[in-house]
C-alpha positions in Angstrom: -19.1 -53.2 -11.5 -18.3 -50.9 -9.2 -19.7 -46.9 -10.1 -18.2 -44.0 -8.7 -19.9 -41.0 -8.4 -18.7 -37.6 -8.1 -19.5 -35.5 -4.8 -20.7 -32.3 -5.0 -18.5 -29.5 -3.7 -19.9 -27.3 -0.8 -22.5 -24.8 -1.0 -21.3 -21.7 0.5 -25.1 -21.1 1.0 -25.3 -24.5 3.2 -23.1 -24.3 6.1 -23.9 -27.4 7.4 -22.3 -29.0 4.2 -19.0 -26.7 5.1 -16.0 -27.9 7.4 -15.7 -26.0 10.5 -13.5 -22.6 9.2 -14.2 -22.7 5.4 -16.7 -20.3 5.6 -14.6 -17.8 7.2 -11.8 -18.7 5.1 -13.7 -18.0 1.5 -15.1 -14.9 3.2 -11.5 -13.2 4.1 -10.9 -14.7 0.7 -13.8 -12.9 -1.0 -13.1 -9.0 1.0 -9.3 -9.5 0.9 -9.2 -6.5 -1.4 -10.8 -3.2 -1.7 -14.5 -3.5 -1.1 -16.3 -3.0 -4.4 -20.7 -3.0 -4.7 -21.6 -5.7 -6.1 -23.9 -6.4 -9.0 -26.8 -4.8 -7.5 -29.0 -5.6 -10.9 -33.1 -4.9 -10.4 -31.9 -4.7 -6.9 -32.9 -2.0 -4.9 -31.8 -0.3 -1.4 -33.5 -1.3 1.8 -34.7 1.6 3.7 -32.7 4.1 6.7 -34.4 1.8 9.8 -37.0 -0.6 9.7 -40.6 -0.5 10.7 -43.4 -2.1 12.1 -46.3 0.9 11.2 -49.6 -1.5 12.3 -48.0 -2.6 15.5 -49.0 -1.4 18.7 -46.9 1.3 19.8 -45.2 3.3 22.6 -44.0 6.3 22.9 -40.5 6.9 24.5 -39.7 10.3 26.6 -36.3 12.2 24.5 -34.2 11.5 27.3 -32.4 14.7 27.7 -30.6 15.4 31.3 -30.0 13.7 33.7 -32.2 10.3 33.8 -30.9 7.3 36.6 -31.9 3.7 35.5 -35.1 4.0 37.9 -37.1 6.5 35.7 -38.7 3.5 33.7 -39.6 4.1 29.8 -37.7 7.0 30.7 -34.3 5.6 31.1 -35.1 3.5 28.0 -35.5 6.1 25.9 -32.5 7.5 26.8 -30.1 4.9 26.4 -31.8 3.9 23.0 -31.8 7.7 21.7 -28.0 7.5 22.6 -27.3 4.4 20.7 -29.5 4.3 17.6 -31.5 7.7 17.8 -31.1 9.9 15.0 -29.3 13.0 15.1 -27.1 15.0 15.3 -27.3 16.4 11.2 -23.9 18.1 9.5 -23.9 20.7 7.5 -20.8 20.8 5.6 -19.8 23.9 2.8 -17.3 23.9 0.7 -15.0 26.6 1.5 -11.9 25.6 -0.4 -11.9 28.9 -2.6 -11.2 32.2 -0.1 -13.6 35.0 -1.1 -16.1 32.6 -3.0 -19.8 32.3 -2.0 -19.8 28.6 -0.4 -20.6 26.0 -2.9 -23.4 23.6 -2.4 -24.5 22.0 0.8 -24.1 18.9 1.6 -26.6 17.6 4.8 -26.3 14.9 6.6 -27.8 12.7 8.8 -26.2 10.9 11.4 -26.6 8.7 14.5 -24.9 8.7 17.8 -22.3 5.6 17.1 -20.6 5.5 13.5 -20.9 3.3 10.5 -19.7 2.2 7.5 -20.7 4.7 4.8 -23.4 6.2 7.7 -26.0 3.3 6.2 -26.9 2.1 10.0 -27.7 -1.3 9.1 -28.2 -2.3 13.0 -31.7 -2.5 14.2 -32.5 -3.0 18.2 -35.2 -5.2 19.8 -36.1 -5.3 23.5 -37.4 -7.1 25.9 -38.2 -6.7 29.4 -38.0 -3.4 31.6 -39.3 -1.4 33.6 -43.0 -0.8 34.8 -44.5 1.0 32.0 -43.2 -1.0 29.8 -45.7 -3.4 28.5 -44.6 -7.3 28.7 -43.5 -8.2 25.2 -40.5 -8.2 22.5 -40.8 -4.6 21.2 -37.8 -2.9 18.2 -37.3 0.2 18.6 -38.3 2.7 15.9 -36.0 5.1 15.6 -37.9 7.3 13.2 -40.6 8.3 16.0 -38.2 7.0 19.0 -41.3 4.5 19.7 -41.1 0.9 20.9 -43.3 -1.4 18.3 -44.3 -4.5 19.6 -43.6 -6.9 17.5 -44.9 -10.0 19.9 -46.4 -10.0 23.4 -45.4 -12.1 26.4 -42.0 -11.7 28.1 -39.5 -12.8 26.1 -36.5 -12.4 28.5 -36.3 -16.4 29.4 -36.7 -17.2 25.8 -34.5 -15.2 25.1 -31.8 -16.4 27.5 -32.3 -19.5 26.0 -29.8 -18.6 23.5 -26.8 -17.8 25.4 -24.3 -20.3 25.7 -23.3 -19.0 29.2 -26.7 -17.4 30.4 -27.0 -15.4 33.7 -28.5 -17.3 36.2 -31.8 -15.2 36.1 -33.6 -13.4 34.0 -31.9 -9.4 33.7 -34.4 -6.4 33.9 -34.3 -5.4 30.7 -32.6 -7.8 27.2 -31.6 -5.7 24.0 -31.0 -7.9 20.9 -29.1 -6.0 18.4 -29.3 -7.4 14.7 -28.2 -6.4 11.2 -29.7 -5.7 8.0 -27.2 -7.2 6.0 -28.6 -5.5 2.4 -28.5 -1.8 3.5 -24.7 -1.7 3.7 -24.3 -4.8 1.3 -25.8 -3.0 -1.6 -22.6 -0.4 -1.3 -20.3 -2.9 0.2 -20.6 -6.3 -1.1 -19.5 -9.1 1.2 -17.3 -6.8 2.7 -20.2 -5.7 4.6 -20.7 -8.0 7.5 -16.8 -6.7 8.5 -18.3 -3.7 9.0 -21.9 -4.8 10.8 -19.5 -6.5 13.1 -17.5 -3.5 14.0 -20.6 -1.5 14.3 -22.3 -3.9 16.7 -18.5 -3.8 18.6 -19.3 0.0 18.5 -23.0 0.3 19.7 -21.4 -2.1 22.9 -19.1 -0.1 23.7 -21.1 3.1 24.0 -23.5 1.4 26.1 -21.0 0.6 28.4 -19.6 4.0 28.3 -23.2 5.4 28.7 -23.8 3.2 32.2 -20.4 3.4 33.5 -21.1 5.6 36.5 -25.1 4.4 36.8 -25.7 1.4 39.9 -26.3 -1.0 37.1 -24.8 -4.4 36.2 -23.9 -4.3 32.2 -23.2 -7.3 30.4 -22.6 -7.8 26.5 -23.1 -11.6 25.4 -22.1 -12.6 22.2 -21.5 -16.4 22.1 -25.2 -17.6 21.6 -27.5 -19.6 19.3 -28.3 -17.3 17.0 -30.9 -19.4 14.9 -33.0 -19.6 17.9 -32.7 -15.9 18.1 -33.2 -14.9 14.6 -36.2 -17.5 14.8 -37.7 -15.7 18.2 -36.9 -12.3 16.7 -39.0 -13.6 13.6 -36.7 -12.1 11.7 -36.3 -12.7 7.3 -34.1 -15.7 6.5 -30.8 -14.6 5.0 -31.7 -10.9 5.3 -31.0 -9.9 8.9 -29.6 -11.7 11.8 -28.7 -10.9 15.5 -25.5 -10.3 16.6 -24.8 -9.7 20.1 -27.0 -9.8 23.5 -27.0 -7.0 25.8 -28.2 -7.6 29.2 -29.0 -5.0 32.0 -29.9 -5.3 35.8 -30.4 -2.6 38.2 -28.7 -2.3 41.5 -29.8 -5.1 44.5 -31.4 -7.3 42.2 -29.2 -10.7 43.1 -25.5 -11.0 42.7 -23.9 -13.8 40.4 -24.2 -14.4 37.1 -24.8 -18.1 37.5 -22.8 -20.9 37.9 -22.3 -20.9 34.2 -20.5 -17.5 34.0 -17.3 -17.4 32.4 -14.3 -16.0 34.0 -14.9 -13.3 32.0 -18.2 -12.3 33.5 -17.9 -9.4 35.7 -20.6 -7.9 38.3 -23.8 -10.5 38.4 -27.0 -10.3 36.3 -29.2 -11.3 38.2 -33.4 -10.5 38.2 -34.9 -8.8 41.1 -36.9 -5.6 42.2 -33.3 -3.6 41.0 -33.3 -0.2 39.9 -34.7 -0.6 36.6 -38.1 -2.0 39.0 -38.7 -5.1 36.7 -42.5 -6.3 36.9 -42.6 -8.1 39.7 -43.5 -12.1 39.6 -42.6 -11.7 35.2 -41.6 -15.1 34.8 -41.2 -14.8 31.3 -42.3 -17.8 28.8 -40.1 -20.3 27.0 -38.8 -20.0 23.3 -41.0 -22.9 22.3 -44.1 -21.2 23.6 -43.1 -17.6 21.7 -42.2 -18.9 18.4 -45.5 -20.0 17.6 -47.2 -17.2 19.0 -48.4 -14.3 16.0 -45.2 -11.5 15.4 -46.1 -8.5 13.5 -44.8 -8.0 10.0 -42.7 -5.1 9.1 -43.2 -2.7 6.6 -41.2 -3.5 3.3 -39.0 -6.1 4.7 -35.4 -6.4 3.6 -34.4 -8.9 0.6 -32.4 -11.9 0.9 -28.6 -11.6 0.3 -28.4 -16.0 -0.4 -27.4 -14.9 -4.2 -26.0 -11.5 -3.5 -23.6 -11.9 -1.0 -23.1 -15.3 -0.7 -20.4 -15.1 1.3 -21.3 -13.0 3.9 -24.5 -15.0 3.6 -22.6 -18.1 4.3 -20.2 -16.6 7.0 -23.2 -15.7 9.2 -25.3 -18.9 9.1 -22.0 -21.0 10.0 -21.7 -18.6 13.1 -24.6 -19.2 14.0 -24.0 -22.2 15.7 -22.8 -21.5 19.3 -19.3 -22.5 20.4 -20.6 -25.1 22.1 -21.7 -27.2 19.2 -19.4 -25.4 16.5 -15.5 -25.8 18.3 -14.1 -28.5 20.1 -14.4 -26.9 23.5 -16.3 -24.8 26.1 -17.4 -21.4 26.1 -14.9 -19.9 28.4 -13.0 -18.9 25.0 -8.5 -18.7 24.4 -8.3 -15.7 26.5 -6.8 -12.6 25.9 -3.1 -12.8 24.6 -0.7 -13.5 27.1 2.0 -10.7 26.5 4.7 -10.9 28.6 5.2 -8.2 32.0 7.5 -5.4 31.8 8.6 -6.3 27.9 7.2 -3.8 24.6 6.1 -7.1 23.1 6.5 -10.9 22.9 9.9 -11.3 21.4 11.9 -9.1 24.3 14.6 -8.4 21.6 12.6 -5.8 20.1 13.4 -2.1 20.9 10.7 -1.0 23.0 9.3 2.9 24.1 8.1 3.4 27.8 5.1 5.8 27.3 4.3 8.1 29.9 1.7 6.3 32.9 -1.9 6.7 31.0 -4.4 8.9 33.0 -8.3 7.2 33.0 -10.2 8.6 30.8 -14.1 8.3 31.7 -15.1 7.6 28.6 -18.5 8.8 28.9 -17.3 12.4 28.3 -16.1 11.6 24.8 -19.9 10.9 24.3 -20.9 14.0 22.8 -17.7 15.4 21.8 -17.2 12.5 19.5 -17.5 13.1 15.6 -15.9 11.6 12.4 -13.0 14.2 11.1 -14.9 14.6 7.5 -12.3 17.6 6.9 -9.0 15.5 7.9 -6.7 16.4 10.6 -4.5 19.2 11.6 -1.3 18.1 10.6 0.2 18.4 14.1 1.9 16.8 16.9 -0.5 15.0 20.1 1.2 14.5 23.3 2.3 11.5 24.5 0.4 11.2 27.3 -2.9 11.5 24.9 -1.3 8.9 22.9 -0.9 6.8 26.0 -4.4 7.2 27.4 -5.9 6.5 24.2 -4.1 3.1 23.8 -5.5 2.5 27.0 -8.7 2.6 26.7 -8.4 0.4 23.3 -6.7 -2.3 25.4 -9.2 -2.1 28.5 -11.6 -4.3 29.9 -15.1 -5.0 29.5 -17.8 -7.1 31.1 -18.1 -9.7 28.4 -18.4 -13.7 28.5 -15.3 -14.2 27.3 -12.1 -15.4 29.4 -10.5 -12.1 30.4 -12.3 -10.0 28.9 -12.1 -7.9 31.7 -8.7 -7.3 31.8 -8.8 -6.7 27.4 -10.4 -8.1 24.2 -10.2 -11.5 24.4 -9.6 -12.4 20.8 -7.1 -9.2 19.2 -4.5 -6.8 20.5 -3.7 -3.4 20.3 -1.1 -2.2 17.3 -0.5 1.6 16.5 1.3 3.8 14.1 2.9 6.7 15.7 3.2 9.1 12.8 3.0 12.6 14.7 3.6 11.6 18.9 5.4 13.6 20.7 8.8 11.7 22.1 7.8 8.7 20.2 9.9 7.8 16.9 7.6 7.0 13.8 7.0 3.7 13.2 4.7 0.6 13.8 4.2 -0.9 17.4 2.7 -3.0 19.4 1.2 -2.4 22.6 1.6 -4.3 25.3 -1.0 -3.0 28.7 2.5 -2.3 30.7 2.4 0.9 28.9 5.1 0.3 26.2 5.3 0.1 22.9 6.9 -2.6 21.1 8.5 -2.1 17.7 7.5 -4.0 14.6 11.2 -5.3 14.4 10.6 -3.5 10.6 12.1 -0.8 9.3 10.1 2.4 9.3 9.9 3.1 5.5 6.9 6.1 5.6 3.1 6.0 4.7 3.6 5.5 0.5 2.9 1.9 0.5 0.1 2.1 3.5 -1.2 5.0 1.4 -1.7 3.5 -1.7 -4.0 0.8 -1.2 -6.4 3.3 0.9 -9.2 5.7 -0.9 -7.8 8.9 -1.8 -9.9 10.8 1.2 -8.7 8.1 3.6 -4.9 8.5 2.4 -5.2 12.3 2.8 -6.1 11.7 6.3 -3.8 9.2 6.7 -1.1 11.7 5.8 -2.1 14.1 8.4 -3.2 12.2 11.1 -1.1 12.0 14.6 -1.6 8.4 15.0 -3.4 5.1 13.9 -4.7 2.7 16.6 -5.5 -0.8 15.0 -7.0 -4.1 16.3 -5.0 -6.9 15.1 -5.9 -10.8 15.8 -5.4 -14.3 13.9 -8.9 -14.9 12.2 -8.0 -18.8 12.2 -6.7 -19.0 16.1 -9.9 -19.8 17.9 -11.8 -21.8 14.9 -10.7 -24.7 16.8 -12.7 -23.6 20.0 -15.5 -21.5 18.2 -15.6 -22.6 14.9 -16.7 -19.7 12.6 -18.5 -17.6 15.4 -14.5 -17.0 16.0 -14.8 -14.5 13.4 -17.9 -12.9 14.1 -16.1 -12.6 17.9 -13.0 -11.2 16.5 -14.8 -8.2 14.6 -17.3 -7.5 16.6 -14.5 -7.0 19.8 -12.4 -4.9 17.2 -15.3 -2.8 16.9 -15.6 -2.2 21.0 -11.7 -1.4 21.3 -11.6 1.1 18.4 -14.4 2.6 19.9 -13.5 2.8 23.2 -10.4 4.4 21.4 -12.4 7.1 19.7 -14.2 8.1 23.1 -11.0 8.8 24.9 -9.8 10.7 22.0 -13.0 12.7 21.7 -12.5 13.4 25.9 -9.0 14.7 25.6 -10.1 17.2 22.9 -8.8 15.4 19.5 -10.4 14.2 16.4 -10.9 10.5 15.3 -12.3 8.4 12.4 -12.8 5.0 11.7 -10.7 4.0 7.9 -11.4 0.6 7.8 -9.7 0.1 4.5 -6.5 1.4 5.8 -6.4 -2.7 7.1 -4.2 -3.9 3.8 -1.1 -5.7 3.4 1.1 -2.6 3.5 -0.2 -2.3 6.6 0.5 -5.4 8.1 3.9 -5.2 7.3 4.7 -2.0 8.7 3.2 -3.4 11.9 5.7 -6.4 11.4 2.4 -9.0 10.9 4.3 -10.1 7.6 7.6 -10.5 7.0 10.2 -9.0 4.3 8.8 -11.2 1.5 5.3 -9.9 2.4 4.3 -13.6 4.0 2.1 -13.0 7.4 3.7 -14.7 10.5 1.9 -17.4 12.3 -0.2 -16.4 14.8 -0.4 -19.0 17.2 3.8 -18.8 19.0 4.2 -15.2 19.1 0.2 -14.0 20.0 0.0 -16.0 22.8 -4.0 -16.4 23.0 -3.9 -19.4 25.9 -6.3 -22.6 25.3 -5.8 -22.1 21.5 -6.5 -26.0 21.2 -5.6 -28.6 18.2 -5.2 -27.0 14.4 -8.4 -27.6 12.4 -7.6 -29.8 9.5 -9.5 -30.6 6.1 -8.3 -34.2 4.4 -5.0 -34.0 6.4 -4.9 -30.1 4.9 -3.9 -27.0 7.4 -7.5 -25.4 7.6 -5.9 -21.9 6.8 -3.7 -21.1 4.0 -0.2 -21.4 4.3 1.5 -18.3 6.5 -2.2 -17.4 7.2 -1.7 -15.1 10.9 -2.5 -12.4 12.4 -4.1 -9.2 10.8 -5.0 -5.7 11.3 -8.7 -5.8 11.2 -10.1 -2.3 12.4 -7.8 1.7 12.0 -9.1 4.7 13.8 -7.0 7.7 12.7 -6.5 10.5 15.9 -5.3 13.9 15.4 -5.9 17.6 15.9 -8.8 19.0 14.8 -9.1 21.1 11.6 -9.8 24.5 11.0 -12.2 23.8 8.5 -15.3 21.7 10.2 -18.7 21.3 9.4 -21.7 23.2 10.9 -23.1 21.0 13.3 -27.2 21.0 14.6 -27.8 18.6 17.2 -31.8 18.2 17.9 -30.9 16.6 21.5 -27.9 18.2 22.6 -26.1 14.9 24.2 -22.9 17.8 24.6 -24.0 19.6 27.8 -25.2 15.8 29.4 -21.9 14.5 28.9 -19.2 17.1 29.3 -15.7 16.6 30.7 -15.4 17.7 34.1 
């Protein structure tokens, strides 16, 4: 007799028991609606920044003025301050009723990069540096801008070790960012790691914008083992986990990124005597050798989200795995999509607007001119050329791992809403690096339906905002290459463009905010990503993304559902300034270091 027994379905807390993709497709599944907190129960919320209070500490100089990469702890300090610092704070009356003694004040607290409900969930850990800077894996405590050493030894090697296309040598200085998945989860739900993504995207960016004139070589990694990391990093199972690699090198230390680099790797990362005067002789120990080395414990350490957010939960150990292992191919990744020269977008048929020739923005000068509109928008007109300039910048290059990466995002393009452009007709478009916009090839039918699936703030906003610059990509194009790091990619490189976006906007004098619920259905279809019947289009003929590789399948099943493509996965809303904008204190006035010339 012959007994059957039943398998088990998969665990979405067990990744390894997952097909490559499902993880990411139960996830979109899960957050395809409005976010909504989940069931928080005795739950309660992690702390503003985590800290190591027993561990040996060092204090970091404020980095105010001018301070080149050779200043040691100095230059340290002042890029941290400038990513995760805290500051500037808002005060914000309520002045809706003319001749009425403001209201109530409401304070608050920001950092330097925004973030999803301003809960900050990324936490940075560093390795490396300059002389002064004792040999070790430090995280930076943002409460008393301090490093904490959470390990000693250099951990730059080991932490190299990760990297699916490492430099050749060890850089000057390693900065691991990570997440605390619970501190936005508890508002969020699984919805969350969309926006820890974005946020890492984000902090990228505004490194790169912060070093873009300095004689360094800057290089974001994001395709890397991150169990080995999470492991070195000693950081709680299921309750934080790193998500991208950012490596520095100062000026004449050793050209070449290795024989491994990508096409996408720009300017070498090489170790030497640069200007960030790493320790000479630091040949830094191995992971194996770390790991079982003593780590300090942090104070009140965050809770597991295994039960809470599974999917999320799930999502992030299945992109964990580097693309190596995960996909069916290499690391050099499906490029960025492949529009065609000279036309407004890939099917040439569509009607297509020639904006005027974008001026370069240095983006640097949007640094401390850049805030979230809290108040909305002036309900007035940009120019063109603004509108140009900013679109620009979303679509630009950047020094990533990626295949051409420096020429654009290597896994989304750039879509826009032109609601209040001078010379440009309302509508959705897409945009297409040549400087024109190509139209949706949908009938422009107004904000109503966009605006109803939004918060009511966010549709205010929407209604009198200029413009809306969105990231759009096909969540299920580079599983077959990446597996479900694709996704993890994807967000996080929305996170950089929109960013980028909100600098040059900040530069040229205008307002910008990040609505990431604005991404809905309505949306997509206004942008022509779904048809008439509300079906999205398939991603893989029309985006272009080159080296897409074979379809994943599941029991002779299409990995994602049927008319799965392309999305809009991050909005930042431009426009005018309002009259009505809250007091601002900044304790480290970033505003006169990084002023437009």
């Amino acid at each position: 007799m012959i007994i059957q027994t039943a398998r088990a379905a998969p665990d979405p807390r067990e990744p390894a028991t997952l097909p490559v993709g499902e993880a990411t497709r139960r996830f979109l599944a899960a957050v395809g609606g409005p976010p909504a907190a989940p069931s928080t129960g005795a739950a309660k919320a992690t702390g503003a920044f985590k800290r190591y209070a027993d561990a040996e500490h060092l204090s970091l100089p404020d980095g105010r003025g001018d301070v080149p990469p050779g200043s040691g702890p100095a230059f340290v300090g002042h890029l941290l301050r400038h990513l995760l610092g805290i500051g500037p704070c808002d005060w914000t009356y309520d002045l809706n009723r003319p001749g009425v003694w403001p209201g109530p004040v409401t304070v608050g607290v920001h950092r330097p990069v925004p973030s999803g409900g301003a809960l900050y969930p990324i936490e940075a850990y560093v390795a490396g540096g300059p002389p002064g800077l004792p040999a070790g894996l430090h995280h930076y405590d943002r409460a008393h801008h301090a490093l904490r050493r959470v390990r000693a030894g250099d951990h730059r090697t080991a932490l190299l070790e990760a990297l699916t296309v490492p430099p050749a040598t060890p850089p000057d200085l390693v900065i691991v960012l990570t997440a605390v998945f619970w501190r936005t989860g508890i508002k969020y739900g699984d919805f969350a790691y969309k926006l820890q993504c974005q946020e890492t995207g984000a902090l990228l960016a505004q490194a790169l914008a912060l070093t873009e004139d300095l004689d360094l070589s800057v290089r974001p990694y994001l395709d890397f083992d991150g169990a080995l990391l999470d492991t070195l990093l000693d950081l709680p199972k299921e309750a934080e986990g790193a998500l991208a690699v950012l490596c520095l090198t100062g000026a004449g230390a050793g050209a070449g990124a290795g024989a491994g680099a990508g096409a996408g790797a720009g300017a070498g990362a090489g170790a030497g005597a640069g200007a960030l005067g790493s320790e000479a002789g630091g040949v830094g120990l191995g992971a194996r050798e770390l790991i079982g080395r003593r780590a300090a414990e942090a104070v009140d350490p965050p809770p597991s989200v295994s039960d809470s957010l599974p999917h999320l939960a799930a999502l992030h150990a299945a992109a964990t795995m580097p693309s190596g292992r995960a996909g069916t191919g290499g690391s050099a990744g499906p490029g960025r999509p492949a529009w065609p020269a000279g036309k407004g977008s890939p099917r040439g048929d569509e009607p297509a607007v020639r904006l005027p020739e974008p001026v370069p923005v240095p983006l640097r000068a949007g640094i401390g001119h850049r805030r979230s509109a809290p108040a909305g928008f002036a309900p007035a007109p940009i120019p063109a050329a603004a509108f140009a300039s900013i679109l620009a910048a979303a679509a630009g290059g950047y020094p990533g791992e990626l295949e051409g990466t420096p020429e654009g995002p290597a896994t989304c393009g750039v879509y826009a809403l032109a609601l209040r452009v001078d010379g440009v007709p309302p509508g959705g478009y897409r945009y297409d690096r040549e400087g024109c916009l190509g139209g949706a090839a949908v009938p422009w039918r107004g904000l109503d339906e966009i605006a109803a699936g939004v918060q009511p703030l966010t549709a205010l906003a929407l209604r009198e905002a200029a413009a809306v610059i969105l990231s759009v990509g096909d969540p299920f194009d580079g599983v077959a290459r990446f597996g479900d790091l694709w996704c993890r990619l994807q967000l996080t490189e929305s996170g950089i463009s929109v960013h980028r976006a909100a600098l040059a906007a900040a530069a040229l004098g205008l307002a910008a905010r990040i609505h990431s619920d604005v991404c809905h259905g309505a949306t997509d279809t206004a942008l022509g990503l779904r048809g008439q019947g509300g079906e999205p289009e398939r991603g893989g003929e029309r985006f272009g993304l080159r080296g897409r590789g074979r379809e994943p399948e599941r029991g002779g099943e299409r990995l994602g559902p049927r008319g799965q493509g392309r999305r809009s996965l991050s909005a930042l809303l431009v426009g005018r300034s309002p009259r009505r904008t809250p007091v601002r204190w900044d304790p480290w006035p970033v505003a006169d270091r990084y002023r437009p010339d």
